[in-house]
Structures are given as structure tokens and as C-alpha cells.
N, C-alpha and C positions, 0 to 999 in steps of 0.2 A: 150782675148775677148770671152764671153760665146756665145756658136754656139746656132743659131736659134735652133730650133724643133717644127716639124710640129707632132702633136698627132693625129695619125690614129684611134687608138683604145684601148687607152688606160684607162683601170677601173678606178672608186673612187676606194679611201683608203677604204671606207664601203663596197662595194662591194665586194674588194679583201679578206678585214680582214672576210665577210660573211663566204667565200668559204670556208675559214679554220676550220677542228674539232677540237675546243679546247680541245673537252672531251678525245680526244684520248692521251694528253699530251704531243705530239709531240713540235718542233717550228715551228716557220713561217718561210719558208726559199722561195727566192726566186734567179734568175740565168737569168743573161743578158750578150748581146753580141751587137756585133758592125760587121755587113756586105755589104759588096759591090762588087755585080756581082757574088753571087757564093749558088745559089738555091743549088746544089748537096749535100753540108755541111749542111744549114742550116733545108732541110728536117730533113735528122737525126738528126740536133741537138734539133729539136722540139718533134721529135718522142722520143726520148732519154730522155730527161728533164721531159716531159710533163707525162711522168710515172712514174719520179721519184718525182714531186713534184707540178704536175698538170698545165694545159695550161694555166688557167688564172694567175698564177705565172710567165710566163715568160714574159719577156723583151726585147726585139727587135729592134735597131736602125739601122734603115738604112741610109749609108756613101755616100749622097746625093739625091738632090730634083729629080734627072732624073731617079732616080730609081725607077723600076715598083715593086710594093707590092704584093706578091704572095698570088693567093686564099688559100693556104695552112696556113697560118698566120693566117688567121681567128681566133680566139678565143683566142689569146695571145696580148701582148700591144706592139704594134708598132708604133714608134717613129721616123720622117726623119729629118737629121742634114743636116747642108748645106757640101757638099763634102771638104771633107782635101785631096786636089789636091798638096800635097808638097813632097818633098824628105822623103824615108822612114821613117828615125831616127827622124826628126820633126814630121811629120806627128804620128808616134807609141807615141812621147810624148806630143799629142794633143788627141789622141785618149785617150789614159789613165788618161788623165786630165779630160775629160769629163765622161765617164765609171768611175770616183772616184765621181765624182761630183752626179752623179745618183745615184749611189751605196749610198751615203752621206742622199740622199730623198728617197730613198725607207728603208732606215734603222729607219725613223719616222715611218713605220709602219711595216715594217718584223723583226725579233730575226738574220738574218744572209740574206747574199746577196753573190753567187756565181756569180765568174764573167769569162768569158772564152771566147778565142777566138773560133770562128765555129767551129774551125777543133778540138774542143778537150774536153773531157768528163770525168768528175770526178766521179768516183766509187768508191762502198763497195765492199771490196771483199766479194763476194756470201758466203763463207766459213762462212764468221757472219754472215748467216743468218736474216741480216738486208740488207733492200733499203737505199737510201743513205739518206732521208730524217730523216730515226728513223737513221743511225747512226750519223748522224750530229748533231742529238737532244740529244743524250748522250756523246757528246764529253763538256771538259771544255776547253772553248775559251775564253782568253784574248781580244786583238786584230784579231788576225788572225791564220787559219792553211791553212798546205798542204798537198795535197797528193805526194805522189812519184812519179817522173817524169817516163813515158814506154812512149819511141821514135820507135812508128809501124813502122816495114822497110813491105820492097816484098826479098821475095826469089824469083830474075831472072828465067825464064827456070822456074821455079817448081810451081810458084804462078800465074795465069794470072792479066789479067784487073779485075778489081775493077766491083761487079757486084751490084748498090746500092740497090736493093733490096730484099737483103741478108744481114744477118749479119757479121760486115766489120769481125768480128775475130773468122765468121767459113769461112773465105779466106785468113787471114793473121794471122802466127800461132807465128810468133816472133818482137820482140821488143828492142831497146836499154834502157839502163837503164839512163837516161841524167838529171843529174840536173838542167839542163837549162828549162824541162819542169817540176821540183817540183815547180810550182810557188802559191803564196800566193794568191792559190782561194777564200777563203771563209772569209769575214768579218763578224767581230759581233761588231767591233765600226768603227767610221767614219774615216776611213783613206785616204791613199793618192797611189794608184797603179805607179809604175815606167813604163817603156814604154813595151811594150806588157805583162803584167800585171806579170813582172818576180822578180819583187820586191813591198816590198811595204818601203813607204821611212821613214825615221828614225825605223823600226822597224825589228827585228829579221825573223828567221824564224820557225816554230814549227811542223814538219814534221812529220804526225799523222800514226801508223800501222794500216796496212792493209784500209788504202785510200790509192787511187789512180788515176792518172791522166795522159787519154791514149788520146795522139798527132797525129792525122794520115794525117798530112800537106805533109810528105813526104813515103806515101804506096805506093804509084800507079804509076810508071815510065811514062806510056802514059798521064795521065793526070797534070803530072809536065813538060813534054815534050811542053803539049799544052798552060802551062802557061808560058811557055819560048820563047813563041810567039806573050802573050799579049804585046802591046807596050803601054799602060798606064803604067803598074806595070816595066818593063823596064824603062818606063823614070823619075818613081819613085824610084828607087835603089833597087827594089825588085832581079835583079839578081844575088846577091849574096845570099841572101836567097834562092832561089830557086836550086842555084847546091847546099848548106850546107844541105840541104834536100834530093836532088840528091844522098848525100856522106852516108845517112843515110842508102840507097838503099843498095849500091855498099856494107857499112861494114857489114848489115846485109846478104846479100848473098855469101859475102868470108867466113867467120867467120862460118855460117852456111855449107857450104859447106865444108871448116876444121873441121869441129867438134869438135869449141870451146867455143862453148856457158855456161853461168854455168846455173846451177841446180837455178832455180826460189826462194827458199826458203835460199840459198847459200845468192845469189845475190840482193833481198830485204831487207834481213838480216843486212849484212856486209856494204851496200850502202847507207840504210835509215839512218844506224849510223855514216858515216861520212861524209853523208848533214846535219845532226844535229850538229854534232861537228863543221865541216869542213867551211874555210870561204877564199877567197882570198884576197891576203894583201891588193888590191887597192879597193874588192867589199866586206865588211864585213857582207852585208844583202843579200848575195848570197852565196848558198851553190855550194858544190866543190866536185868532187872527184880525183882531182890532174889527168886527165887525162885518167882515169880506162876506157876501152872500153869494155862493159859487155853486151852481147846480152843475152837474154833469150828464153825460148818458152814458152807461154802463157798457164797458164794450162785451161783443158778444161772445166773445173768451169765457166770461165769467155767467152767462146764462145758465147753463146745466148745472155749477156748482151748488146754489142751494136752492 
């Protein structure tokens, strides 16, 4: 059953197609999300986006009518669903039914549709000397790509609280390398996203160099602390998420504090090639790497971007 939607502010196709310079031969790329109750992500995800491909490109739905629409929104297209008040794993496969379904109408008028949850941000790495909008425009897309999954932990003791007005990764300087977040962001034909958009379904995966896609759901221990208190997202199955996140903390602060991390260049290397390859026998449009626990450090190219 297709969810209501209440249209806050959201452009004509004319309007939007306006904003775009054609002359500059770029594509038209635009990036939507799906939130509820959580202003602190969604700032930066607007600050983040809205530089890489301009605020009236973004796409905004918020995950019920009781939710209050931040003055900060202004100038991007906001969109209210009626709330998916069910069990996580239903609920993630209702969210990405409708995020496909969107993705599906905005594809009649944009070249490519990035699709992300809050907490997570797709990048060029700065080294090409491209934003993410020119390298997206020079990539050949099928169906769909990804970037390489970077799972931001906290180094305990060495890192504090999360200060957002600051950039998150000149305060968090490492990362897991996790297939679970190379997920199939970016569409250029109409497909069908899998449940927190980590698959897309009947199709492969194409796992692009030097993209990337950095998760920061679980950086900041006090503020996964205080979601271990919400008792909506508890009585949604969210707590196992939230310690699997928790776990993300704990291996980036052993492993850092061992001094086992690899070499950045090692690790995107060797990694990116056996998500591409690599597939598990039961999820064959889900890349793998048999287990490998590969923390990095972030080199500091990529500090100022988000």
C-alpha cells in the first residue's frame, strides 16, 4: 500500500531541471533520504550534499505526520510519509520500497539519484581532484554503483564526544573497512533498493575506485548510549543495531590501541577487490569479505570533507 505524502516544499521538474548548468556537462544527479527524530545527522547531511550537488537537489522525507520540519530545510524538497511504526526488518523493507519508488520519479527528470541513509555520505576521494558531482558524471553506469564501505568507529580515551560543528573526521581519525556499508548508492535506471538500501534486488554489485561511503551511525559512544534509551526504536528491534554499532567502537579502539590497523592504500586495495569478486552463497548481490576485520586511518586528504 503506497504511503501518503504530504509535499512541504517540494520544486517543479522545470524549476529543478532550471537550476542545472547544462553548459558545464556535468549530470543531473540528485540524493534522498528518509528521517525520523534525528536533526543532528540530518543538518550535516544537508550541509554535505547541498555542496556537492546543490540544496535544491535534495530530497527529504520525513518518517511521519508528527514530525516537526526544521527551519533548516528550507530550500531543499521535503516530503511527510505517514510513520512505519513496525518491527525494524519490516519496517527497513517498507522504507526502501518507497525510497525505490521515489528514486523511480525523480529518475524522469535527473541522469542518477543517490540514495542514503542520514548517517552516511558518499565521497570522491579529494586525491581526484573531483566533487562528487563531476566524478559521478564521468563514471559509466549501468544500472547502479558503489562506493567502498568506511565504518567511522571512536578511539575510547583518545577521541572525545562528537562536537557537530566541526568537522566529524578532524575528531575521528579511523574507520572499519565493512561491506555491509558498500551499499548500492547511486542509480542511473529504475530499480528496486533491498532493505536499508544494502542491496539492490536482482542486480549485481559494481564497486567503483576511489568512491566512497563513510557510516558514522556508530562514532560517538555517548550518543549511541542515549539511543539505547529511546524506547520507540527499542520497541522497534532497533537494539540489536545499536550494540552491532556499539561493536564497531570497541574493534576500532582495541585494534587501534594494538597497532593493527593496515596501511589505507593496502586495505582499499585488496578490499575493494574482493567486494567485487566476492559474494556469500545465501546473498549473491552482497559483497563479502569472508570476515576480514580491517580498521584503517583516514588519511588527511579527506579531514575537511565532512
Amino acid at each position: 500500500m503506497p504511503f501518503k505524502k504530504q509535499i512541504i516544499t517540494e520544486k517543479t521538474a522545470s524549476e529543478n531541471m532550471a537550476t542545472e548548468k547544462k553548459a558545464d556537462g556535468l549530470k543531473k544527479i540528485c540524493a534522498l533520504t528518509m528521517v525520523r527524530n534525528d536533526e543532528f545527522f540530518l543538518r550535516k547531511w544537508i550541509s554535505y550534499y547541498e555542496k556537492q550537488l546543490g540544496r535544491e537537489n535534495l530530497y527529504i522525507y520525513f518518517d511521519g505526520t508528527d514530525q516537526v520540519i526544521p527551519e533548516f530545510t528550507k530550500g531543499t524538497n521535503v516530503l511527510v510519509c505517514e510513520h512505519i511504526n513496525v518491527d525494524v526488518k519490516i519496517g527497513e523493507k517498507r522504507r526502501a520500497k518507497t525510497l525505490s519508488e521515489e528514486a523511480a520519479r525523480l529518475l524522469d527528470r535527473y541522469d542518477m539519484v543517490i540514495g542514503t541513509d542520514v548517517d552516511e555520505f558518499l565521497a570522491a576521494d579529494p586525491a581526484t581532484g573531483m566533487g562528487l558531482r563531476e566524478f559521478l558524471s564521468r563514471q559509466k553506469i549501468g544500472n547502479t554503483i558503489s562506493g567502498l564501505g568506511m565504518d567511522v568507529g571512536q578511539v575510547l580515551e583518545q577521541e572525545g564526544d562528537i562536537d557537530p560543528s566541526r568537522p566529524y573526521l578532524r575528531q575521528r581519525k579511523y574507520a572499519a573497512v565493512y561491506p555491509r556499508y558498500s551499499k548500492p548508492s547511486v542509480l542511473a535506471t529504475k530499480c528496486r533498493w533491498g532493505s536499508g538500501i544494502h542491496r539492490v534486488k536482482g542486480k549485481n554489485f559494481h564497486i567503483v575506485k576511489d568512491l566512497y561511503l563513510f557510516h558514522f551511525g556508530g562514532f560517538d559512544f555517548t550518543r549511541l548510549k542515549s539511543k539505547m534509551t529511546d524506547q520507540e526504536l527499542l520497541d522497534n528491534g532497533w537494539g540489536r543495531h545499536m550494540r552491532k554499532r556499539a561493536a564497531t567502537i570497541y574493534a576500532v579502539t582495541d585494534i587501534v590501541n594494538r597497532g593493527g590497523t593496515w596501511k589505507w592504500n593496502t586495505a582499499t586495495k585488496v578490499l575493494r577487490r574482493m567486494q567485487q569478486l566476492c559474494r556469500p552463497i545465501f546473498a549473491w548481490n552482497k559483497p563479502t569479505v569472508f570476515g576480514i576485520k580491517a580498521i584503517v586511518e583516514i588519511p588527511e586528504r579527506f579531514r575537511d570533507l565532512i
